[in-house]
C-alpha positions in Angstrom: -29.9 -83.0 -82.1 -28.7 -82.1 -85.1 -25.9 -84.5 -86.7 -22.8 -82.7 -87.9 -21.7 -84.0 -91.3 -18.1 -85.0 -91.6 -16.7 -85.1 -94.9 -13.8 -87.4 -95.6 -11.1 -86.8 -97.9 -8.9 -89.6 -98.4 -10.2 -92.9 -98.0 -7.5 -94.6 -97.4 -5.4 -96.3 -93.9 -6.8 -93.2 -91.5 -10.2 -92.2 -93.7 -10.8 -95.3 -93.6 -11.2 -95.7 -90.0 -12.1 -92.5 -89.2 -15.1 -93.0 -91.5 -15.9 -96.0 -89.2 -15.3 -94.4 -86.0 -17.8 -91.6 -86.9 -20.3 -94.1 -87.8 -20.4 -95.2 -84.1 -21.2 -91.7 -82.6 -24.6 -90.2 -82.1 -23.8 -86.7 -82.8 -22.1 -86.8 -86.0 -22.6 -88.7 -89.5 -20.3 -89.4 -92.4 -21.9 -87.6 -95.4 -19.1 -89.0 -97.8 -15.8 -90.4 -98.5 -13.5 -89.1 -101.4 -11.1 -91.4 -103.7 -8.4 -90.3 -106.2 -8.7 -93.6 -108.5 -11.4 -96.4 -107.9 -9.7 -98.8 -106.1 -11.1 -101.8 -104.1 -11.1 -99.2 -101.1 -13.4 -97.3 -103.0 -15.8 -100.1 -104.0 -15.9 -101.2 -100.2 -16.8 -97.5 -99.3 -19.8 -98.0 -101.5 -20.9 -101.1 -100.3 -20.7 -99.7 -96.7 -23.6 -97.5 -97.1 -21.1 -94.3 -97.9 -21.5 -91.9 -100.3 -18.7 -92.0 -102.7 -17.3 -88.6 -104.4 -14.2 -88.4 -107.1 -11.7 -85.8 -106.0 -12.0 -84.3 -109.4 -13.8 -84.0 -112.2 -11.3 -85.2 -114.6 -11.0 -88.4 -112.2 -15.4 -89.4 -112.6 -14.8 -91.0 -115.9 -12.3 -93.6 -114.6 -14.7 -94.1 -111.7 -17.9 -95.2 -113.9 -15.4 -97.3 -116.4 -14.6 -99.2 -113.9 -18.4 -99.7 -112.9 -18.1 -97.8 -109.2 -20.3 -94.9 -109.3 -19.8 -91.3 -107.8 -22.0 -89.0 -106.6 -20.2 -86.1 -107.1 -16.5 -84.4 -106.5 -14.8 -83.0 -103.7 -16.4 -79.8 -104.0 -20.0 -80.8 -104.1 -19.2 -83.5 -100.8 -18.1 -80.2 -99.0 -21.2 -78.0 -100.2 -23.1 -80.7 -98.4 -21.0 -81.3 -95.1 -20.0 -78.4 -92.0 -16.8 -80.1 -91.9 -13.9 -82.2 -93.9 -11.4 -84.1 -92.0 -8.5 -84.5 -94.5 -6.7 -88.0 -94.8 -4.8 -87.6 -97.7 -1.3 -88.4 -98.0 1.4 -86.1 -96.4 1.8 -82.6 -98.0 -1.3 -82.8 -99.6 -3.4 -81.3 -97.4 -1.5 -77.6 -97.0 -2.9 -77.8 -100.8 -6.1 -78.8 -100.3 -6.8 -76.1 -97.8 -5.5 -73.3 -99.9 -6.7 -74.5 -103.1 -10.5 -76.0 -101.7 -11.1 -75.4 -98.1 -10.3 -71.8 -98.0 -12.0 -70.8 -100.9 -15.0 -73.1 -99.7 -15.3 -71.7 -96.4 -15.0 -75.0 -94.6 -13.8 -75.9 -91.4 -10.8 -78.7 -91.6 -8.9 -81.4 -89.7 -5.5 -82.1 -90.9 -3.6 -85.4 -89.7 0.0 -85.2 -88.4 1.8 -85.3 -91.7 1.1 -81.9 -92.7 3.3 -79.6 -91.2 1.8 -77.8 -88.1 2.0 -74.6 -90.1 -1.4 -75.4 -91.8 -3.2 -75.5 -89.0 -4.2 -72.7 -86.1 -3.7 -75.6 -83.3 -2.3 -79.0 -83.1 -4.7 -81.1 -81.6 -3.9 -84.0 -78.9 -7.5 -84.3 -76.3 -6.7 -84.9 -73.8 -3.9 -82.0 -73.5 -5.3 -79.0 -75.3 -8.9 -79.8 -76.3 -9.9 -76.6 -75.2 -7.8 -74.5 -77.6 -9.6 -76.0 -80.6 -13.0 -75.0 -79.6 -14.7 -73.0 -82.4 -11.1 -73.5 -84.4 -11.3 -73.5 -88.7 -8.4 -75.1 -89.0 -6.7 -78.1 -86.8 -4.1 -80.7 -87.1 -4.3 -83.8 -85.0 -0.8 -84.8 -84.4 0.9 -87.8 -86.0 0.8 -91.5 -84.7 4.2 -91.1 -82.9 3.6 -87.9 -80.8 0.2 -88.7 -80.1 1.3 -91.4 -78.3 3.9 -89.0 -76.7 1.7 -86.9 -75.5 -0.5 -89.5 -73.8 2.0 -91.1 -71.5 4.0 -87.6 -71.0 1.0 -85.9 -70.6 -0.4 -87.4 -67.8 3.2 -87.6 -66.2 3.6 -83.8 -66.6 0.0 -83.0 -65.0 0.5 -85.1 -62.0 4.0 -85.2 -61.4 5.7 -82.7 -63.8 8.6 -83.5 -66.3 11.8 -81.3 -66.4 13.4 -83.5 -69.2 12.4 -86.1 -71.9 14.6 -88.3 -74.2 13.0 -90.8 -76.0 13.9 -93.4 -79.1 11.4 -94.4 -81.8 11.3 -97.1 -83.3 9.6 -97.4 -86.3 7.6 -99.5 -88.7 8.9 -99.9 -92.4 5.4 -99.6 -93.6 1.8 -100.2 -92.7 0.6 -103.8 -93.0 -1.2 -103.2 -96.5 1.8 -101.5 -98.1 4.6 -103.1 -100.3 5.9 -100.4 -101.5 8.5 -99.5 -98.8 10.9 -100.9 -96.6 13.6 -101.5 -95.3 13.3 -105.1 -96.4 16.4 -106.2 -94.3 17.9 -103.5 -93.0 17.9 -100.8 -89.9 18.1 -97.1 -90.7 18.0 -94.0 -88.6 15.5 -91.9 -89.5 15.9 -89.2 -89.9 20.2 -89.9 -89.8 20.3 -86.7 -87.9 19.4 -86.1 -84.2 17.2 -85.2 -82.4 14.0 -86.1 -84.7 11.1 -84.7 -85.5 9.1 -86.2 -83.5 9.9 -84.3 -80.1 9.4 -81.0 -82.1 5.7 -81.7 -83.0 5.3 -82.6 -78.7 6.4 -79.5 -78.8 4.0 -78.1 -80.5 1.1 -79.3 -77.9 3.7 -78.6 -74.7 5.5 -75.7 -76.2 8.0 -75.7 -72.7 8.6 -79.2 -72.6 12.5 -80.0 -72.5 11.9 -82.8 -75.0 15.0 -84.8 -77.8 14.0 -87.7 -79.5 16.0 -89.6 -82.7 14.4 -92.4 -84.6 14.9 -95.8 -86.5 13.4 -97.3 -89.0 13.2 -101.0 -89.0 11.6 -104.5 -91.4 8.1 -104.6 -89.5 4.8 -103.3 -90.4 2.6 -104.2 -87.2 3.6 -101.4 -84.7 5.8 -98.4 -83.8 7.8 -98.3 -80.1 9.5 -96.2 -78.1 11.8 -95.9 -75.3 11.6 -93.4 -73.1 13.4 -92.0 -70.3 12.3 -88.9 -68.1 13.7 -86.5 -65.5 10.9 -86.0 -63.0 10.0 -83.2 -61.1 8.8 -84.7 -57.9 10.2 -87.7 -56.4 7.8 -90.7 -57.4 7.8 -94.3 -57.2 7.5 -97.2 -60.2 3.6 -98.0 -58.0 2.6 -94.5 -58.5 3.3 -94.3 -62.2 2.4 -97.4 -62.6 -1.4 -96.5 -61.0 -1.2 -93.4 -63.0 -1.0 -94.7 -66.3 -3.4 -97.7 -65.3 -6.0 -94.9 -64.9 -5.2 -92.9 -67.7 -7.2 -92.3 -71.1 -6.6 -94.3 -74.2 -3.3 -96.0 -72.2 -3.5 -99.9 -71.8 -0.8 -101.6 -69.4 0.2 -104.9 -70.5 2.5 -107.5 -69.1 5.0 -109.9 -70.7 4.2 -112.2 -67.6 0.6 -113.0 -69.1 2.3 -113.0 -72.5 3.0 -109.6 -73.9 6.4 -110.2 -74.8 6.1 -108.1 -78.7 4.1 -105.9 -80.6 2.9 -109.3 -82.1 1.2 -110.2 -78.9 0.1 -106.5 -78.3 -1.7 -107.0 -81.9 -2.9 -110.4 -80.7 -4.5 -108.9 -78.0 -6.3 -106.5 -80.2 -7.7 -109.2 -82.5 -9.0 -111.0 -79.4 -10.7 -107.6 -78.5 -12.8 -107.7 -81.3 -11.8 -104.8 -82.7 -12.3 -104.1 -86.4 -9.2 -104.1 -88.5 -7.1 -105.1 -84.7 -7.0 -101.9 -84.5 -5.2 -101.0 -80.7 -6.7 -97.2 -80.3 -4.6 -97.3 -77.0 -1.4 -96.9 -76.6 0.3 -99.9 -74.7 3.0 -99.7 -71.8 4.6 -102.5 -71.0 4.1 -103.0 -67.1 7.6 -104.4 -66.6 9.5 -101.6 -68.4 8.3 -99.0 -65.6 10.8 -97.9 -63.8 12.0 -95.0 -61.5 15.5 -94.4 -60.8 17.1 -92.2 -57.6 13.0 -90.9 -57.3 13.3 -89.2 -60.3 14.3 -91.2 -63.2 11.5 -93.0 -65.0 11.8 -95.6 -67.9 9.0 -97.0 -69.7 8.3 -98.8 -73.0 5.5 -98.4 -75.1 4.0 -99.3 -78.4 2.2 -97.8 -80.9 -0.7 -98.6 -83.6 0.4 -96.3 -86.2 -2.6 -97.4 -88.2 -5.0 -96.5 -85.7 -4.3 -93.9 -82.4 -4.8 -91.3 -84.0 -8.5 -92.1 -85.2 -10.5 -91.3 -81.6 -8.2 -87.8 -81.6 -10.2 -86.7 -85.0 -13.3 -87.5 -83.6 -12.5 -85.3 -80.6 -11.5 -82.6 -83.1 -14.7 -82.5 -84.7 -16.4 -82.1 -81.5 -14.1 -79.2 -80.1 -14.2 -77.4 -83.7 -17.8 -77.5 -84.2 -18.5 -76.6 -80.9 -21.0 -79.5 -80.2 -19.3 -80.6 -76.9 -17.0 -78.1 -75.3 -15.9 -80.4 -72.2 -12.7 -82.8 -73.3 -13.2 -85.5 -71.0 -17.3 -85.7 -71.8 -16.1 -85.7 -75.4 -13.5 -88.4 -75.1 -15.9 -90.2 -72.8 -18.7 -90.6 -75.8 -15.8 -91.4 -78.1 -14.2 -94.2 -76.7 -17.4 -95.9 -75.2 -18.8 -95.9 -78.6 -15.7 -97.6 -80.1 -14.8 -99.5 -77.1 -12.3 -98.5 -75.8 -10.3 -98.9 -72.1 -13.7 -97.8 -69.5 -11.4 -95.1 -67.2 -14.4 -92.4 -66.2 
């Protein structure tokens, strides 16, 4: 078989990982990571085995003063790889594509703070895997709505969904950042309503009847949200309950074995062995399912913001290339390599 070589640009909270995750897989190889400035991310890149590249040539000299060596730039990584998942920060990658990828001829994954615009397809797997097949250009969608569209995914297919209002509540920043906040405070975020965030669902379920609004709060471990839908079938709390036990990259947990926060949920994570406690899944609390009148559901769930998203990009690569055109065989090889909830 041959290996599909991934570039990564950005080697930072999602390159990072992504980098790992395609390390695990048996159809695809990292063929380099990309840094801006040579930070202590960039010397543990090197001494992980990967190849490291400066994003520009202006930016090798500050590389080699500070004793890391490059290999190259950004634009000889990508005359050696068949595709570049892009993981730098927000904004940056509309650039990138116009100013590099285009021009290069390369195919690219964009992550979920680029706006949808740069992309042919948003990408969630198991919704719309097959639309990315043989795609140049796809972004995986952000921490928040790929949580979204796991749990209301599987609720639409099985059940159907004629409304959704939802509440997110967010991190201030990710554990290894100190540069924002709030530090003691609560913000909405954005202050108007609805968010963003039921916008980008929309841009993997375009007729989903979806308003979402959003707060920022002093944590960095996890994002939740709370979520309320109008069904369109009478269900019962068992059903949706065995739904979501059975359902990809979900993990039910309980505040009766001890799940009361998202510092447990992380707990649990660490106890998995996971590198980094990384929590690929996203977890619904057991307790918080509920259906009201047959039709009304309520759930809780939390999200890794650090982390969801990573088994979505290797999907990606898979549809895009063309290596594995069957979602659920893709997703299969994905999370049995990182270890992920068994539900084939």
């Amino acid at each position: 078989m041959n290996m599909i070589r991934v570039a990564i640009n950005g080697f930072g909270t999602i390159g990072k990982r992504v980098a790992d995750a395609i390390s695990l897989q048996n159809d695809m190889a990292v063929s380099g990571v990309v840094k801006t400035r040579p930070t202590f991310e960039a010397r543990l890149a090197r001494e992980r085995g990967y190849r490291l590249y400066a994003n520009t040539k202006e930016n090798v000299a500050a590389f080699e003063t500070a004793g890391i060596p490059v290999t190259g730039t950004l634009e000889d990584l990508i005359s050696e790889s068949d595709i570049v998942v892009d993981c730098t920060p927000g904004k940056t990658g509309a650039v990138n594509k116009e100013q590099i990828y285009v021009p290069k001829n390369i195919k690219a994954i964009f992550q979920g703070g680029e706006k949808p615009n740069v992309a042919e397809v948003s990408f969630n797997a198991m919704s719309n895997y097959d639309a990315s097949i043989g795609k140049s250009y796809v972004r995986v969608v952000s921490c928040n709505t790929t949580g979204l569209c796991r749990t209301l995914g599987a609720v639409k297919k099985e059940i159907g969904i004629t409304q959704v209002r939802a509440t997110m509540i967010r991190r201030g920043a990710d554990s290894g950042d100190s540069k924002r906040g709030p530090i003691n405070a609560i913000a909405p975020n954005p202050p108007t309503v609805p968010s963003h965030h039921g916008i980008d669902v929309n841009t993997i379920f375009p007729k989903m009847n979806i308003l979402t609004s959003a707060f920022i709060v002093p944590t960095t471990l996890m994002h939740m949200h709370a979520i309320n839908v109008m069904l369109e079938k009478q269900a019962t709390k068992d059903e949706v309950i065995a739904l979501l036990e059975k359902t990809p990259r979900v993990l039910l947990v309980s505040a009766k074995e001890g799940i009361v926060s998202t510092a447990q949920v992380m707990e649990y994570a660490r106890e998995l062995g996971r590198s980094r406690s990384d929590m690929f899944e996203i977890a619904v609390w057991k307790e918080s399912i509920n259906v009201v009148n047959g039709n009304e559901l309520f759930y809780v769930q939390a999200i890794h913001q650090e982390s969801d998203v990573v088994p979505e990009n290797i999907d990606a690569i898979r549809a895009m290339t063309g290596i594995e055109k069957d979602a659920k065989e893709s997703m299969r090889k994905t999370d049995e390599s990182m270890r992920l909830k068994i539900w084939w």
